[in-house]
C-alpha positions in Angstrom: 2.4 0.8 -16.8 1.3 4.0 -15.0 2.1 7.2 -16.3 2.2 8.6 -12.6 5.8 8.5 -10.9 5.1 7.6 -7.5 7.0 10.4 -5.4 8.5 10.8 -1.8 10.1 13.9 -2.3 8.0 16.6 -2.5 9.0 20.0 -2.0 7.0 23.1 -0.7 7.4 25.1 -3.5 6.4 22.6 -5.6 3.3 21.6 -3.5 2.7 25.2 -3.2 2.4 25.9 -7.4 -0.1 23.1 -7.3 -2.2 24.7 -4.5 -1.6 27.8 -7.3 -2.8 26.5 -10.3 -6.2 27.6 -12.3 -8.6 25.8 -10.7 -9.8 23.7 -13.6 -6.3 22.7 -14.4 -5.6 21.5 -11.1 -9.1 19.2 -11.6 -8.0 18.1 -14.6 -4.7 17.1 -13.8 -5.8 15.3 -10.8 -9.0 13.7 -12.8 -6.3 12.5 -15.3 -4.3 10.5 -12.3 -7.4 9.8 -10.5 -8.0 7.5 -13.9 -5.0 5.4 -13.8 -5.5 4.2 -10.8 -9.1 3.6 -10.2 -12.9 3.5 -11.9 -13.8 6.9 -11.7 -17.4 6.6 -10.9 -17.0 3.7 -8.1 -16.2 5.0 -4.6 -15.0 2.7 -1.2 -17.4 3.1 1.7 -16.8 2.7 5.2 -18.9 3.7 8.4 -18.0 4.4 12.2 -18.6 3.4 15.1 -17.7 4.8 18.7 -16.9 1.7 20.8 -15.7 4.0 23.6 -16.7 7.9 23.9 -16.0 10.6 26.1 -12.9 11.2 29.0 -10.1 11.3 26.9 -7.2 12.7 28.9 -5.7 14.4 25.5 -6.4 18.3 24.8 -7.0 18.2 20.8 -8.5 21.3 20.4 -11.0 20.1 17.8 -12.9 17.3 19.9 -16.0 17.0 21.5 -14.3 13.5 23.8 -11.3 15.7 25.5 -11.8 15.4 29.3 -10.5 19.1 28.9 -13.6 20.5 27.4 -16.9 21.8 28.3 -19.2 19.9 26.0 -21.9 18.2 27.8 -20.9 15.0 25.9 -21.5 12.5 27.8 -19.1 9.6 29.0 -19.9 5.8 27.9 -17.5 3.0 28.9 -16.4 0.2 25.9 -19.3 -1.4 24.0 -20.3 -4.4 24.4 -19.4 -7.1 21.9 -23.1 -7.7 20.9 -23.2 -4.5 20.2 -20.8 -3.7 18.3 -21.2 -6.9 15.8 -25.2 -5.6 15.6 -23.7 -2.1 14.7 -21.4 -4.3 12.4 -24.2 -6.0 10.4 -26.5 -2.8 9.8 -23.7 -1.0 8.3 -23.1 -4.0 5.8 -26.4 -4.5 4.9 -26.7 -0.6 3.8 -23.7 -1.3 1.7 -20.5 -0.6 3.9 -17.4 -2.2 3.0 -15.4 -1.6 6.2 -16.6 -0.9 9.6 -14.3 1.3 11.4 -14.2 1.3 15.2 -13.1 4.6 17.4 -12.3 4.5 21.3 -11.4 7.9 23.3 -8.1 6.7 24.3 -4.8 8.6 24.9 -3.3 5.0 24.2 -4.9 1.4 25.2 -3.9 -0.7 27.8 -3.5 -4.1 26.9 -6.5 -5.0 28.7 -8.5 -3.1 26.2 -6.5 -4.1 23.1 -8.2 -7.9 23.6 -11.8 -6.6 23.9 -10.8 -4.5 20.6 -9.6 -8.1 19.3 -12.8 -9.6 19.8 -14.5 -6.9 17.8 -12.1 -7.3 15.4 -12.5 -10.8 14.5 -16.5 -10.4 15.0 -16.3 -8.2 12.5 -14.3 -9.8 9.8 -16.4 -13.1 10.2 -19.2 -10.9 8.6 -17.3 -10.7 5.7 -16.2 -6.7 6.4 -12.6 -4.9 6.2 -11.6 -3.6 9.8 -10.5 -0.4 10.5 -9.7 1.2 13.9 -8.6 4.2 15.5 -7.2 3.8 19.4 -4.6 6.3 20.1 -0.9 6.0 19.8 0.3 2.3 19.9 3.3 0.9 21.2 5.1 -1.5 18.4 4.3 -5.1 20.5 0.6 -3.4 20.4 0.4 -3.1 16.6 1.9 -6.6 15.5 -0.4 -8.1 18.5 -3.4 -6.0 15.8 -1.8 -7.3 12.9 -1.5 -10.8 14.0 -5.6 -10.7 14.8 -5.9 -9.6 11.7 -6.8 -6.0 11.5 -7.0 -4.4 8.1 -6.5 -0.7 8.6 -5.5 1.6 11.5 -6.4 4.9 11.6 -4.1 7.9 13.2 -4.5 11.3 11.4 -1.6 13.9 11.8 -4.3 16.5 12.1 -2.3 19.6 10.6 0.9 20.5 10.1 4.4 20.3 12.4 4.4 23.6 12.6 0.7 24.5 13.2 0.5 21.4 15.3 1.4 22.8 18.9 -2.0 25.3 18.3 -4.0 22.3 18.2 -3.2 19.9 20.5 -0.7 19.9 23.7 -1.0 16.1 25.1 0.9 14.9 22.5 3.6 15.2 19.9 3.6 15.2 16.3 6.5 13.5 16.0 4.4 10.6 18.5 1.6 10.3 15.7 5.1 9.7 13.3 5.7 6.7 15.6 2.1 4.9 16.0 2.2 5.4 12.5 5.6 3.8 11.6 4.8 1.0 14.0 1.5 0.2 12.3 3.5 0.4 8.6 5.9 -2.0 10.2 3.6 -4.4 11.5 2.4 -4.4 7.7 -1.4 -2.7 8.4 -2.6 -1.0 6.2 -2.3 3.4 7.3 -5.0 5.7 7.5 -3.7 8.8 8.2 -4.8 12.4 6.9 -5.6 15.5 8.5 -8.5 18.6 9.1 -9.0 21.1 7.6 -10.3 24.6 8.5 -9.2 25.1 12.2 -7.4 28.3 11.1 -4.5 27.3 9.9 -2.6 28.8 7.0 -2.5 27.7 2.9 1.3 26.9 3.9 0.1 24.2 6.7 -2.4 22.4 4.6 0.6 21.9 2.2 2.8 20.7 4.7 0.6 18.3 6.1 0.2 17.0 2.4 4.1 17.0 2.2 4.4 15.3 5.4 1.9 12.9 4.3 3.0 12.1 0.7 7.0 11.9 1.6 6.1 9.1 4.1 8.4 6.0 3.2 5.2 4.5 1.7 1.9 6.7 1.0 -1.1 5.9 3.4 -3.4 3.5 2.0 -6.1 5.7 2.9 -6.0 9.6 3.2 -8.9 11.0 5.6 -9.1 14.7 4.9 -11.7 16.1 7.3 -13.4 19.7 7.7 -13.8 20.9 11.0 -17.0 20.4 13.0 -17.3 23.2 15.2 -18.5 21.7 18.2 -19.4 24.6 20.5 -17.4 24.4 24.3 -14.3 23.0 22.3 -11.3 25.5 21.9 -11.9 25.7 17.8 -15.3 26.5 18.3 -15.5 29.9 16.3 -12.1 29.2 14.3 -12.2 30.6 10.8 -13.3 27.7 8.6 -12.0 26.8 4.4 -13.9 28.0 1.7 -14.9 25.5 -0.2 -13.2 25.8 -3.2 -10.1 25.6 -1.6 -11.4 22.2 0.3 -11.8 20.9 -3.3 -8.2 22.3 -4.0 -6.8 20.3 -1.3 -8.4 17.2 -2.5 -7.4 17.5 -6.0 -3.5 18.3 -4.4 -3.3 15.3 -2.3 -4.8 12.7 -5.2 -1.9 14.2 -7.4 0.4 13.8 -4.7 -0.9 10.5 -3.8 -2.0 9.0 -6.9 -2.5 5.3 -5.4 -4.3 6.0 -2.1 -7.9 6.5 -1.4 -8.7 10.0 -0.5 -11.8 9.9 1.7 -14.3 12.5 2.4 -15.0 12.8 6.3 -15.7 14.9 8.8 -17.6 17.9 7.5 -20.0 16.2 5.0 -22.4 17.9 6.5 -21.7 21.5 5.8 -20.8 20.1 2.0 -23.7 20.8 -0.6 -24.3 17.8 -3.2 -22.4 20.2 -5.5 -19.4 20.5 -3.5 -19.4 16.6 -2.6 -19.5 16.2 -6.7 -16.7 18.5 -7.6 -14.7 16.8 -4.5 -15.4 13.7 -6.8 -14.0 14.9 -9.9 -11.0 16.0 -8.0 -10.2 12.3 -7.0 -11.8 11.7 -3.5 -13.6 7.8 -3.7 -13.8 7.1 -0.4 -16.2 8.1 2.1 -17.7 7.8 5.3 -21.6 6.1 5.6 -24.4 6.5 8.2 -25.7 8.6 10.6 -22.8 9.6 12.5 -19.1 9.9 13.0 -18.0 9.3 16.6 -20.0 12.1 18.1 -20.2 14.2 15.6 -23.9 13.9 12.3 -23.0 12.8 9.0 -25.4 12.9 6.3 -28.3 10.0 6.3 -27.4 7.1 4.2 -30.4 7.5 2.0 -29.3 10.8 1.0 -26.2 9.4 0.1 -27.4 6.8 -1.9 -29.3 9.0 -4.2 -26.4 11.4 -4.3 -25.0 8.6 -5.4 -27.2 7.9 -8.4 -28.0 11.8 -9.3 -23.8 10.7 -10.2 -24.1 7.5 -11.7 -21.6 6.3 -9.1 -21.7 3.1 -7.7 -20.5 1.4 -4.4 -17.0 -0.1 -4.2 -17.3 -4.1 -2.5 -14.6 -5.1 -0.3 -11.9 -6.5 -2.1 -10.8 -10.4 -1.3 -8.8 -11.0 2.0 -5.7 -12.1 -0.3 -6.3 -8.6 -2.4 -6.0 -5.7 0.4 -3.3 -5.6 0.9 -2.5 -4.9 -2.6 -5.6 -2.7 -3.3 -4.6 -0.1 -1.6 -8.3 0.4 -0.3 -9.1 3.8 2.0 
């Protein structure tokens, strides 16, 4: 039997003295948990795909796809299914476990949600987890995903409540609380977490964590991204995390969330090897794989790999159909 009390009831103050720990303790203690749970040297890998990019009507301050922003990106309609399934198969034979699909929605029609479908069941006949990440859902729209089988859906709270309103306008936090309740419902598996480094305070990266950890269930998977400045966006310029305290939040949320798969995303490349390593130690084993996140670079997957081995870590496989739900994976 685990050691770890699975919690949702976390105050500040108490997130806050772990945020205030020495920082070797705060490893240690999160290394310890990070133990119970899963192989330490084995770490889940997913990669991402834009099916959809560019012309979003929201305002999130952070991204290159707002309609809102000047940033030259340009605007591509839904992929094709060939595509996407081709995409699909070259992730898997680099080693992905899950391919994750991304569309520049406020919120799909229902139109779209049976193209997304298709990919959906393309995918899984290759013998990969699906993940995707559409907008805000209404509750018909998330059992209509779960009944096609998808495995995890993706909707980050980005910061905290009370930093939220700086970020992004368009929509509410308590609307991400929704999409998110109706995905838990319909019995998907969450992927929710947040960014890091768009100016916000020590106090909102806790609450986002508290907001996070004291959901009725943990999310599966726990994204925590740092910023990408991309230049024409209203966070271009915004005073970024210092590393250590990226590592901090890491080690906070796998203590906090001892079951869930804390993934490494946006940001990887601003990380050094040595930072990815010590985010390791702290108890992130789930990353992102390939060339590129939505719009944004991500390291190459060869450097990876030998990251990888410099480690002696190895690649996660996807767990049985009849397993993820149990597993947990992120």
């Amino acid at each position: 039997m685990s050691k770890t009390e699975i919690r949702h009831d976390w105050s500040l103050d108490e997130i806050q003295a772990l945020f205030a720990m020495p920082f070797n303790d705060l490893i240690y203690t999160a290394q310890q948990i990070h133990r119970e749970h899963f192989d330490p040297n084995e770490i889940q890998v997913s990669t991402l795909l834009s099916i959809k990019t560019g012309a979003c009507p929201e305002d999130c301050g952070y991204c290159s796809q707002s309609a809102k922003h000047d940033t030259e990106l340009e605007r591509e309609k839904l992929l094709p299914l060939d595509e996407v399934i081709a995409a699909a198969s070259e992730a898997k034979s680099k080693g992905a476990s899950r391919f994750c699909m991304g569309a520049a929605w406020r919120n799909p029609t229902d139109k779209n949600l049976d193209k997304v479908i298709d990919m959906i069941t393309a995918v899984r006949g290759l013998g990969m987890q699906t993940c995707v990440t559409l907008g805000m859902l209404t509750e018909p729209q998330a059992e209509r995903l779960r009944d096609a089988g998808l495995d995890y859906y993706n909707h980050n709270l980005d910061t905290s409540p009370e930093f939220y309103g700086n970020v992004i306008t368009t929509r509410t936090f308590q609307d991400r609380l929704d999409t998110l309740k109706y995905v838990r419902d319909a019995g998907i598996n969450v992927c929710s977490g947040g960014i890091l480094g768009m100016g916000e305070t020590p106090k909102d990266r806790a609450r986002m964590l508290q907001e996070l950890a004291n959901m009725p269930m943990h999310p599966q998977s726990v994204p925590i991204n740092m910023l990408v400045q991309v230049e024409g966006t209203p966070l271009y310029g915004a005073d970024g995390i210092d590393a250590i305290e990226f590592v901090r939040s890491i080690a906070v949320a796998r203590i906090m969330m001892p079951q869930s798969y804390v993934r490494l995303s946006a940001g990887r490349t601003e990380m050094s090897d040595e930072m990815q390593a010590l985010c390791f130690l702290a108890g992130a084993n789930s990353m992102f794989y390939g060339e590129r996140l939505l719009t944004t670079d991500n390291p190459e997957a060869d450097h990876d790999h030998k990251l990888f081995v410099r480690l002696g870590m190895q690649m996660e496989s996807a767990p049985l159909e009849s397993d993820q739900k149990a597993c947990c994976g992120g």
